[in-house]
Kinemage of the C-alpha trace (Angstrom):
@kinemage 1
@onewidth
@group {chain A} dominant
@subgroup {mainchain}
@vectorlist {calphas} color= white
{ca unk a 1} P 82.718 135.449 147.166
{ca unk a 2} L 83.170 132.931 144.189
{ca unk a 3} L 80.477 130.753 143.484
{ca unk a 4} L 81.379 127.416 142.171
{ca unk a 5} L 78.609 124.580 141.653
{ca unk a 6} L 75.457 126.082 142.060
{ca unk a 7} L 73.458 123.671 143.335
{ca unk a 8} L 70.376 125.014 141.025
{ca unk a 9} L 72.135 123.213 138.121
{ca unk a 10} L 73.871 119.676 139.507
{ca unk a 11} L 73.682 118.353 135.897
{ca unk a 12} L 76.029 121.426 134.311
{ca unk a 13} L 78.997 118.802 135.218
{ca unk a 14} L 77.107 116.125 132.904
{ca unk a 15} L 75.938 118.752 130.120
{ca unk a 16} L 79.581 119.887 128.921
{ca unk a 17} L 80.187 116.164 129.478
{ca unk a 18} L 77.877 115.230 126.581
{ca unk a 19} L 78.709 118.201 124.453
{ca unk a 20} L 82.500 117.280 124.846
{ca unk a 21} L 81.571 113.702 124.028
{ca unk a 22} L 79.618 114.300 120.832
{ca unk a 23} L 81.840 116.692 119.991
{ca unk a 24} L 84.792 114.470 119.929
{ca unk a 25} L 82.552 111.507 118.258
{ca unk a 26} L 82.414 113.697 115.404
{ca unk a 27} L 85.945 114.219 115.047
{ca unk a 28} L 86.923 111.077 115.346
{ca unk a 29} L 84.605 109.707 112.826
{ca unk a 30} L 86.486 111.318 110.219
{ca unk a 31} L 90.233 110.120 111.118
{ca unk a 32} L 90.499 106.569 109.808
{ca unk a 33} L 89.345 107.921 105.939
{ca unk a 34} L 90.898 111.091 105.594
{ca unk a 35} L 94.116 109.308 103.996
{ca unk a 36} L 91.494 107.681 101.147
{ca unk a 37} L 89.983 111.268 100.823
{ca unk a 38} L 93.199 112.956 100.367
{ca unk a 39} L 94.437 110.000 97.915
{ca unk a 40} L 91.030 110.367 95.484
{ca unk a 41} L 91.624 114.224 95.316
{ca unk a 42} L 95.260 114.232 95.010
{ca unk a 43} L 95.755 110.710 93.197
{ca unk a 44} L 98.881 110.879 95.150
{ca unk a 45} L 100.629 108.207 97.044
{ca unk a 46} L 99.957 107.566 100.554
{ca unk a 47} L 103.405 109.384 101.574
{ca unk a 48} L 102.058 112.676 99.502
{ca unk a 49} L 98.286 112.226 101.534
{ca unk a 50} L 100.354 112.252 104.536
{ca unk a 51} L 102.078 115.519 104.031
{ca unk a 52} L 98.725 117.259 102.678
{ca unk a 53} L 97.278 115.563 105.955
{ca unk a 54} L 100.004 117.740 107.860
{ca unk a 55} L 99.025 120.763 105.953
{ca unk a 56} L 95.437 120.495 106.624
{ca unk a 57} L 96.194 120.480 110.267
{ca unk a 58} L 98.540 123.217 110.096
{ca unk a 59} L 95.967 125.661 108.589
{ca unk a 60} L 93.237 124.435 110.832
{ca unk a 61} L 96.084 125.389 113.672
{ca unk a 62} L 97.293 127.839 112.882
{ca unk a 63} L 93.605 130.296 112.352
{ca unk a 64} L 92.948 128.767 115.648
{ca unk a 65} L 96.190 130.116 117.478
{ca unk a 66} L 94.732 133.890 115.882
{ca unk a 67} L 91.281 133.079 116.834
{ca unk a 68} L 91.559 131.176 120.317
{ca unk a 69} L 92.869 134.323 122.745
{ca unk a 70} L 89.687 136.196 120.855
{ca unk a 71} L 87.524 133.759 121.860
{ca unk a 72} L 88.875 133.251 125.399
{ca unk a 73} L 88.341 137.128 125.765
{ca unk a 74} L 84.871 136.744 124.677
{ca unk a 75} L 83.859 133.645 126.991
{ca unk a 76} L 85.103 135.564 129.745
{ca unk a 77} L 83.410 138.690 129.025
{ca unk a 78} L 79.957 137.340 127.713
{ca unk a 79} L 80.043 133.648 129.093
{ca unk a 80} L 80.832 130.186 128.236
{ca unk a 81} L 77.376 129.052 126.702
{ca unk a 82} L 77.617 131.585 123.322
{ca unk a 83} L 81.154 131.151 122.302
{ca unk a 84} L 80.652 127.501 122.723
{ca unk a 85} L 77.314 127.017 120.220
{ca unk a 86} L 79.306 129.190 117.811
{ca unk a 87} L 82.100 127.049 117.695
{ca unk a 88} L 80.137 123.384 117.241
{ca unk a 89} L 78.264 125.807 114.509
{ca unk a 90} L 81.806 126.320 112.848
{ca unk a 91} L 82.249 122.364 113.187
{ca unk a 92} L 78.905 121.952 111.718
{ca unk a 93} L 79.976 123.811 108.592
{ca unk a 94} L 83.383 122.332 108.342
{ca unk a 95} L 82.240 118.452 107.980
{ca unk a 96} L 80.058 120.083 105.452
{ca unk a 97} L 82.999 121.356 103.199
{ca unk a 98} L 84.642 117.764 103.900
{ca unk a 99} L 81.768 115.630 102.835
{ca unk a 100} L 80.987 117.838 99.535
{ca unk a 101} L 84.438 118.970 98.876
{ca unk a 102} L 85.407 119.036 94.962
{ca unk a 103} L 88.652 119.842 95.457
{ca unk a 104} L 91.947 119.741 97.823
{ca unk a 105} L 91.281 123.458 98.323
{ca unk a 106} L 87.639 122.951 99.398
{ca unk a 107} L 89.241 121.098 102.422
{ca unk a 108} L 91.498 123.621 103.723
{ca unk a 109} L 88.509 126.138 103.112
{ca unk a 110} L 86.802 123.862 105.746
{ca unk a 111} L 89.711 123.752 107.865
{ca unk a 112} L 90.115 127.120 107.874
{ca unk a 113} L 85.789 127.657 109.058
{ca unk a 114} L 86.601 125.181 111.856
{ca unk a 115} L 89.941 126.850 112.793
{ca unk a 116} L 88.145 130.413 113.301
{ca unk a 117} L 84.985 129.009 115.178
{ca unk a 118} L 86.501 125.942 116.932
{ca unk a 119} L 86.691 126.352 120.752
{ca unk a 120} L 84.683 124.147 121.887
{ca unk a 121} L 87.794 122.430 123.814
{ca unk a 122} L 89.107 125.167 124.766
{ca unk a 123} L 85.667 126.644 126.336
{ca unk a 124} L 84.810 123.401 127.601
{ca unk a 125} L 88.019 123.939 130.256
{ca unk a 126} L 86.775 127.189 130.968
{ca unk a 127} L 83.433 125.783 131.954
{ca unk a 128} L 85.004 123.253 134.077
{ca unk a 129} L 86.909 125.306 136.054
{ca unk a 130} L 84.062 127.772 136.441
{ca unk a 131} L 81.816 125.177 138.114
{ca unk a 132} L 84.304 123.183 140.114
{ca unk a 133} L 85.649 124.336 143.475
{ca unk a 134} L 89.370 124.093 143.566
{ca unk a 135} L 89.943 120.446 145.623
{ca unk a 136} L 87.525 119.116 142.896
{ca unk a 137} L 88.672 121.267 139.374
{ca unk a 138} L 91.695 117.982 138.595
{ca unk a 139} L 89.502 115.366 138.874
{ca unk a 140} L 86.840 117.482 137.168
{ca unk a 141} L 89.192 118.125 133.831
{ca unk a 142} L 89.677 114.198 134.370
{ca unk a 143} L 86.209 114.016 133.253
{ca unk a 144} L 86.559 115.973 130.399
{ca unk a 145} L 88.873 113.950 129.289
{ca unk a 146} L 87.215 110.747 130.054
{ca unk a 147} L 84.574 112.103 127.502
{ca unk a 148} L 87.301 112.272 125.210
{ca unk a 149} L 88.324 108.995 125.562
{ca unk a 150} L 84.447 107.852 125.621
{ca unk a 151} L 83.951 109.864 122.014
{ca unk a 152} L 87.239 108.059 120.297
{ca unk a 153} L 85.892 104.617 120.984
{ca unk a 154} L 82.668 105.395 119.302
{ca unk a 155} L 83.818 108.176 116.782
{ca unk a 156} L 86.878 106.062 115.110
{ca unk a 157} L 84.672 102.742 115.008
{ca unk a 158} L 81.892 104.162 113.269
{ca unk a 159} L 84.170 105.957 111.080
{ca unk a 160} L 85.788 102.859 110.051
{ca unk a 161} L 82.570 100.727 109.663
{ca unk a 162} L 80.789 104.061 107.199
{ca unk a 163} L 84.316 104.799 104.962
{ca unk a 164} L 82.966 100.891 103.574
{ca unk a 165} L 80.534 102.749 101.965
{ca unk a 166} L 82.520 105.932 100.644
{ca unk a 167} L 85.313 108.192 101.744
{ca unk a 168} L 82.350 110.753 102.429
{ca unk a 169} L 79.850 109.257 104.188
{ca unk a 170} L 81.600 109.867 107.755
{ca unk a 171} L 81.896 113.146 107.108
{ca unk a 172} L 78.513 113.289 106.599
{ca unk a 173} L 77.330 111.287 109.813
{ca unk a 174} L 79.946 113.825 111.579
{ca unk a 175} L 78.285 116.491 110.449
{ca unk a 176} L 74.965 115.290 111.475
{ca unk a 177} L 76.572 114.713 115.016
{ca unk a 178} L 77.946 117.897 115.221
{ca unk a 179} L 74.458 119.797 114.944
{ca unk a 180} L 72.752 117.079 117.314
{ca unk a 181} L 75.797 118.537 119.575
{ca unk a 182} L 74.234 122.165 118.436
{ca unk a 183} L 70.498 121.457 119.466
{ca unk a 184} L 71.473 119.494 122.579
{ca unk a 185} L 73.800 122.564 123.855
{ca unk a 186} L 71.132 125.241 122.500
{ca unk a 187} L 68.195 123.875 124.756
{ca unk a 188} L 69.674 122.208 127.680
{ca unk a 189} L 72.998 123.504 128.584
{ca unk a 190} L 73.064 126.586 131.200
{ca unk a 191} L 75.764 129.257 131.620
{ca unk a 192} L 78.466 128.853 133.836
{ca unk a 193} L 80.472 132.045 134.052
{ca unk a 194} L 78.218 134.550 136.754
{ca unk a 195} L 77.929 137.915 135.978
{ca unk a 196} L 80.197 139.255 138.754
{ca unk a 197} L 83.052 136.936 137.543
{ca unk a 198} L 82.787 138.278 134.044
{ca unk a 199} L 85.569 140.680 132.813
{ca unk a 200} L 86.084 143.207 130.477
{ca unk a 201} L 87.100 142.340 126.730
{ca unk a 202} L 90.247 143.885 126.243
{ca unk a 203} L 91.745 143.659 122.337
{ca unk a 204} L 95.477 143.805 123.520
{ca unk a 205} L 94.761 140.359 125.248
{ca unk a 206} L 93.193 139.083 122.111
{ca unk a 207} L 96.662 139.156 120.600
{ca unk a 208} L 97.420 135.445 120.571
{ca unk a 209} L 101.316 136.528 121.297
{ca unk a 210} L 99.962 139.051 124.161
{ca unk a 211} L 98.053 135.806 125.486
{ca unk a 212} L 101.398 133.445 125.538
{ca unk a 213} L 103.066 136.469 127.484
{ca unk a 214} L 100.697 137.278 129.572
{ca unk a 215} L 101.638 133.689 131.132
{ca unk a 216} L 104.779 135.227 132.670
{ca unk a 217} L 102.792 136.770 135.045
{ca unk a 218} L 102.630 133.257 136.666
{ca unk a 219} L 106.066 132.456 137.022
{ca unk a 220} L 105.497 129.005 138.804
{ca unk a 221} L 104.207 127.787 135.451
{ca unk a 222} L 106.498 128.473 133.050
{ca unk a 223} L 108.398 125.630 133.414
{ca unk a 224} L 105.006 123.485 133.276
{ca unk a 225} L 103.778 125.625 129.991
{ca unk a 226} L 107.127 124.515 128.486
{ca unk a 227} L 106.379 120.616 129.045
{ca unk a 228} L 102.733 121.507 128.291
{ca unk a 229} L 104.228 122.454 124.938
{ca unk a 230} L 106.728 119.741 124.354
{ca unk a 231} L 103.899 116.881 125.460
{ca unk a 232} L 101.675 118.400 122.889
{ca unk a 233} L 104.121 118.939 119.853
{ca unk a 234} L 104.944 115.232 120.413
{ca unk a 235} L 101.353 114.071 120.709
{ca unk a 236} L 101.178 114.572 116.663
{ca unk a 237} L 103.516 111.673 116.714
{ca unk a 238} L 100.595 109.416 117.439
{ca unk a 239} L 97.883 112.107 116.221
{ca unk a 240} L 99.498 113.046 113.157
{ca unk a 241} L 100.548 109.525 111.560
{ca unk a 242} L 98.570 106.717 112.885
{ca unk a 243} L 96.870 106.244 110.516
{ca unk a 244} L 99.272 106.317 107.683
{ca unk a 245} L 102.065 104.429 109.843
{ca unk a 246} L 99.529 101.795 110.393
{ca unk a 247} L 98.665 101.766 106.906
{ca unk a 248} L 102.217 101.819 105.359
{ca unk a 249} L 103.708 99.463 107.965
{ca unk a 250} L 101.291 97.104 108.935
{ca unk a 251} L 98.695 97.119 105.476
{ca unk a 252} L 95.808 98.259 107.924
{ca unk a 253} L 92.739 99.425 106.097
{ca unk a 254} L 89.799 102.034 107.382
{ca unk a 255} L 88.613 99.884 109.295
{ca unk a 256} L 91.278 99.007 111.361
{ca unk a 257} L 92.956 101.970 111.946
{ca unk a 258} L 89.051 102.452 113.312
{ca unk a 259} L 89.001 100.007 115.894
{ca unk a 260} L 92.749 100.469 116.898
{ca unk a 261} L 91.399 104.398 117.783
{ca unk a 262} L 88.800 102.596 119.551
{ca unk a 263} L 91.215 100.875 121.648
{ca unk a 264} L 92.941 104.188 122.389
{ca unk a 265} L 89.551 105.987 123.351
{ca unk a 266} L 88.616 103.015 125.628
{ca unk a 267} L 91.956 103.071 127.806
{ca unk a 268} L 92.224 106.623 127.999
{ca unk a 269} L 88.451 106.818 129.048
{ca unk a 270} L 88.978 104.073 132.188
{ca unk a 271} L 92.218 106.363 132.755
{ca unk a 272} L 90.728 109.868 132.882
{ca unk a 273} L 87.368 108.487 134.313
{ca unk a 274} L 88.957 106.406 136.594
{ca unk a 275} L 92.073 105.571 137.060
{ca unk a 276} L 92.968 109.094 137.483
{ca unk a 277} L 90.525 109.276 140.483
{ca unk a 278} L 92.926 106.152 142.491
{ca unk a 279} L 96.358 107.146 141.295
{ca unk a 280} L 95.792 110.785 142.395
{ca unk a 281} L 95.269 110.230 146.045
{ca unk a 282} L 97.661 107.782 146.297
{ca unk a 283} L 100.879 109.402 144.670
{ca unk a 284} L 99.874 113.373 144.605
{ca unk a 285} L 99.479 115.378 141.824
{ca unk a 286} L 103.346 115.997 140.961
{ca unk a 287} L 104.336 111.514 141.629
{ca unk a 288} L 101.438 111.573 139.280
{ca unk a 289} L 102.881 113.690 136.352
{ca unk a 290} L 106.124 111.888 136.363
{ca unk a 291} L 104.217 108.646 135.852
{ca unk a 292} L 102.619 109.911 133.168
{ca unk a 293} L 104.814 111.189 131.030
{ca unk a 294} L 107.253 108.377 131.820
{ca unk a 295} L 104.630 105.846 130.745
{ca unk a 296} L 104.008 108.127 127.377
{ca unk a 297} L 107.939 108.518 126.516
{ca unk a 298} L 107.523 104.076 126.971
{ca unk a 299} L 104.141 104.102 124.498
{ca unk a 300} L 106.504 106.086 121.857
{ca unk a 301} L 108.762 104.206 121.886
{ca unk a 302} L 107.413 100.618 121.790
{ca unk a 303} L 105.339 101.818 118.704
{ca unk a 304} L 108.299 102.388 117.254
{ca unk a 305} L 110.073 99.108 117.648
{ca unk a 306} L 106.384 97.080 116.983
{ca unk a 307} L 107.329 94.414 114.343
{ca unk a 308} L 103.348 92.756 114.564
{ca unk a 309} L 100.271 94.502 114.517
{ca unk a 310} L 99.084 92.885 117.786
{ca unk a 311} L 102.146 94.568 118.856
{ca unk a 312} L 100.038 97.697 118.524
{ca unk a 313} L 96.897 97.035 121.109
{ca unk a 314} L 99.623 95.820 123.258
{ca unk a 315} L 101.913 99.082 123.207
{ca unk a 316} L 98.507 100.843 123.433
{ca unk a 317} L 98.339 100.326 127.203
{ca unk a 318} L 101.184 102.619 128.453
{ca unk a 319} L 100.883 104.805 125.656
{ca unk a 320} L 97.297 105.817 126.659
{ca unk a 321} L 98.260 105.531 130.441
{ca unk a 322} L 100.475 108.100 130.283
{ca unk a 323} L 97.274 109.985 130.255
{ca unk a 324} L 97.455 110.011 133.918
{ca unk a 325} L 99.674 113.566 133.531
{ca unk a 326} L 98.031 116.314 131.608
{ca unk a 327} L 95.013 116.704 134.387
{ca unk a 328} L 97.138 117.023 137.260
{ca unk a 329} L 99.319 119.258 134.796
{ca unk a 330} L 96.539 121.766 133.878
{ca unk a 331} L 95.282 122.035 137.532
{ca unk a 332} L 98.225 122.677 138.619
{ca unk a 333} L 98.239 125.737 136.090
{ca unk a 334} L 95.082 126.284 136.750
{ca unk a 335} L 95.185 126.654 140.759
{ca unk a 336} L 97.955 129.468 139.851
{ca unk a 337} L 95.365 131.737 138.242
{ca unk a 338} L 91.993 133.582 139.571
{ca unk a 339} L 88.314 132.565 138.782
{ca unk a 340} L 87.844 136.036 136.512
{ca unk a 341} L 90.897 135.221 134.494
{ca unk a 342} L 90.053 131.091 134.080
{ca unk a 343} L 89.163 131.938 130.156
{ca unk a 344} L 91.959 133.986 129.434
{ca unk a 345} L 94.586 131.116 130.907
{ca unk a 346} L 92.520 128.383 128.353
{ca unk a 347} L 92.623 130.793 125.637
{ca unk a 348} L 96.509 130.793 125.891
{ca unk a 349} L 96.673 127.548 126.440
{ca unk a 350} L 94.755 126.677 123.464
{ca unk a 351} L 96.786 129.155 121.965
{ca unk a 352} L 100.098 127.263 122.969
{ca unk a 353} L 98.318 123.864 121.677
{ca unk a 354} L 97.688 125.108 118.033
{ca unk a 355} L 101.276 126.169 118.463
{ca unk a 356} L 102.140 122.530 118.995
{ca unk a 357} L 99.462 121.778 116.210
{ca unk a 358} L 101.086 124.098 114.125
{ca unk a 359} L 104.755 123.005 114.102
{ca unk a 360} L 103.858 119.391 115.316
{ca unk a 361} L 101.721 118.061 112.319
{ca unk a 362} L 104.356 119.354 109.464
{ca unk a 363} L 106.997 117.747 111.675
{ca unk a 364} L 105.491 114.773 111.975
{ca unk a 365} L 104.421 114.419 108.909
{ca unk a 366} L 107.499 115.563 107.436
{ca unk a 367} L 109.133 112.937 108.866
{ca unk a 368} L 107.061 110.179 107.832
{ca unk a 369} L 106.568 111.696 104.308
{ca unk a 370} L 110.007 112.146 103.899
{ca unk a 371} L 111.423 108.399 105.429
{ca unk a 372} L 108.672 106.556 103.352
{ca unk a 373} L 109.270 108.131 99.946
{ca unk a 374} L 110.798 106.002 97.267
{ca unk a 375} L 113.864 108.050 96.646
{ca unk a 376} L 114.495 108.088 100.341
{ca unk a 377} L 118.294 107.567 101.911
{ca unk a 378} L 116.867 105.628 104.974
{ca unk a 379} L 113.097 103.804 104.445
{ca unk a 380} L 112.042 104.608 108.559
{ca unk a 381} L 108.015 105.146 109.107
{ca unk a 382} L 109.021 104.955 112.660
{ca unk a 383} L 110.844 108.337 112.518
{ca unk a 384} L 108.041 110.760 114.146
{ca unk a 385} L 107.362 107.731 116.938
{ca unk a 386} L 110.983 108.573 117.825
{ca unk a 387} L 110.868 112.011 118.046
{ca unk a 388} L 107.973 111.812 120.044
{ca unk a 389} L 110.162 109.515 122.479
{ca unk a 390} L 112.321 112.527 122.531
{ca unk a 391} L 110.015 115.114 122.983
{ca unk a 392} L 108.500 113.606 125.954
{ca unk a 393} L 111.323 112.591 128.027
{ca unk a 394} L 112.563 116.786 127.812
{ca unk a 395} L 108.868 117.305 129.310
{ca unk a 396} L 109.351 114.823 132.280
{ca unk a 397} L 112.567 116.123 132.790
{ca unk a 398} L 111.333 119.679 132.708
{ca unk a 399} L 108.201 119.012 134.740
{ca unk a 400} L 110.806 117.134 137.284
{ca unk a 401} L 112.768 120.428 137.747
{ca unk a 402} L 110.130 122.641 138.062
{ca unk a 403} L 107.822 121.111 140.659
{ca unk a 404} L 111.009 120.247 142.448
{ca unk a 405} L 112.222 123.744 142.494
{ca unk a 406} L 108.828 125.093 143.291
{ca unk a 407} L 108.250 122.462 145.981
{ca unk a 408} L 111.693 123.725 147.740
């Protein structure tokens, strides 16, 4: 029998909560002055820091779709709690190579440290669904990502307010987070994953292409892993080139872009901590996808035609209520697969993400590099917003189809 919440350790819920949260607080200190970092090593233009932003994502993405199935493997095999102090460790060292990095290359090389050891997001799913009976595991990963929300209205802010004193100095206080987010998870978080639900590590399903085939075994959600995809490649139309849309349309400066993420992380945390919780009962899991994702394809959009900064917070609101989608989404995958084989399904999931993170960033960034240059046909920043818009109407048709067909 499958033991769920053990009611020895009614706080494990609120422990991965805080290690999420810190987690994310870290990274999102370090968004609104990585342009001004890339500019001061480069002395390039903001279009050129925009494509080397794309690149550092793409190498951090790309180790991570090698590493990620690994990892997944060896959560399921040896537990959650050990894979997941490794990879804040990794996180730890990365900010480090950010804050003191001499060169371009330096940051890559810390790219590349986080890429390998970075699964805390990944893990933290795995946790999740190892501690959550089934009727509870959706509104359970809505917590998650209410503590992602939570962490990018403090982690942008203070970013903003400490790039004032020097492109380094969030990286820094990030890094500092990061090993608070070490100590906290060394001495107080517990191990989810029993014994008797722990599995065999097996190299062939380390193979991050193994992992993304081994999904076919699920056929009901193959169709959802395909929107999965397309919702994430477009996310890096907002992820990837916020901050240098803001910055090249609108003249924001650190600090804005810093509060405007703040804005984001405060929406999404009411939706994923709440709103999620009334919408769900009311229109079911699938209603509640296509609401989502129809309210996200809107956000993309809007952004694009914003002529006014306020314009911005405004188009904010459907943007980051289209957040409504990816819980119900990924417990809907996650329902599909045994407790023993949770880890594995994250792994390739993360897997498909740095995918997404892989082509998404250079697209996105491509775009924006290539439609702000000065000997460009057509001067469009908005380019990426509208292949986002794209992107995410394919997944709500997509996710339409394949409910619908599954439903029948």
């Amino acid at each position: 029998m499958v033991e769920f919440m053990n009611p020895q350790r009614p706080a494990a819920l609120g422990f991965i909560f805080v290690t999420v949260l810190i987690d994310v607080i870290g990274f999102g200190v370090i968004i609104p002055v990585l342009p001004k970092l890339i500019q001061e090593l480069t002395h390039g233009s903001l279009s050129d820091a925009a494509w080397y932003g794309g690149l550092l994502m793409f190498a951090y993405s790309f180790v991570q779709f090698i590493s990620a199935p690994f990892v997944g493997g060896l959560s399921d095999r040896y537990g959650r709690r050990p894979v997941l102090l490794a990879s804040l460790f990794g996180f730890t060292l990365d900010y480090l190579f950010l804050a003191f990095a001499p060169s371009i290359f330096w940051l890559f090389v810390g790219r590349v440290v986080s890429g390998i050891m970075g699964a805390s997001f990944t893990t933290g799913y795995a946790y999740i669904a190892d501690i959550s009976p089934p009727e509870k595991r959706v509104q359970n990963f809505g917590i998650l990502g209410a503590a992602f929300g939570l962490g990018f209205i403090i982690g942008p802010v203070i970013g903003g307010s400490l790039g004032q004193f020097g492109s380094r100095a969030p990286f820094l206080a990030a890094a500092v987070l990061t090993l608070v987010n070490w100590l906290f998870g060394f001495f107080v978080l517990p191990e989810s994953l029993t014994k008797e639900n722990r599995r065999k590590f097996e190299w062939k399903k380390a193979n991050p292409i193994g992992s993304l085939i081994n999904l076919k075994r699920y056929p009901m959600i193959i169709g959802l892993v395909v929107a999965f995809f397309l919702i994430n490649t477009a996310a890096h139309a907002v992820q990837g080139t916020w901050n240098y849309y803001t910055m090249e349309k609108f003249q924001w400066n650190e600090v804005m872009v810093g509060y405007s993420l703040g804005v984001v992380g405060l929406i999404y945390a009411v939706t994923q901590g709440g709103l999620i919780r009334i919408v769900l009962p009311v229109l079911g899991q699938n209603r509640s996808i296509y609401l989502g994702l129809a309210l996200n394809t809107l956000g993309y959009a809007l952004f694009a035609l914003a002529t006014q900064s306020w314009m911005m917070f405004v188009f904010l609101i459907p943007y980051c209520l289209g957040g409504i989608a990816m819980p119900p989404l990924q417990g809907i995958m996650s329902s599909q697969v045994p407790p023993r084989e949770q880890g594995e399904l994250q792994g390739a999931l993360t897997s498909l993400m740095s995918v997404t993170a892989i082509i998404g960033p250079i697209l996105m960034t491509g775009l924006f590099s290539y439609f702000t240059a000065k000997e460009t046909p057509v001067y469009s920043p908005e380019a990426p917003l509208w292949m986002g818009t794209i992107l995410t109407a394919a997944s709500l048709w997509i996710s339409v189809g394949s409910l619908r067909k599954h439903h029948s």
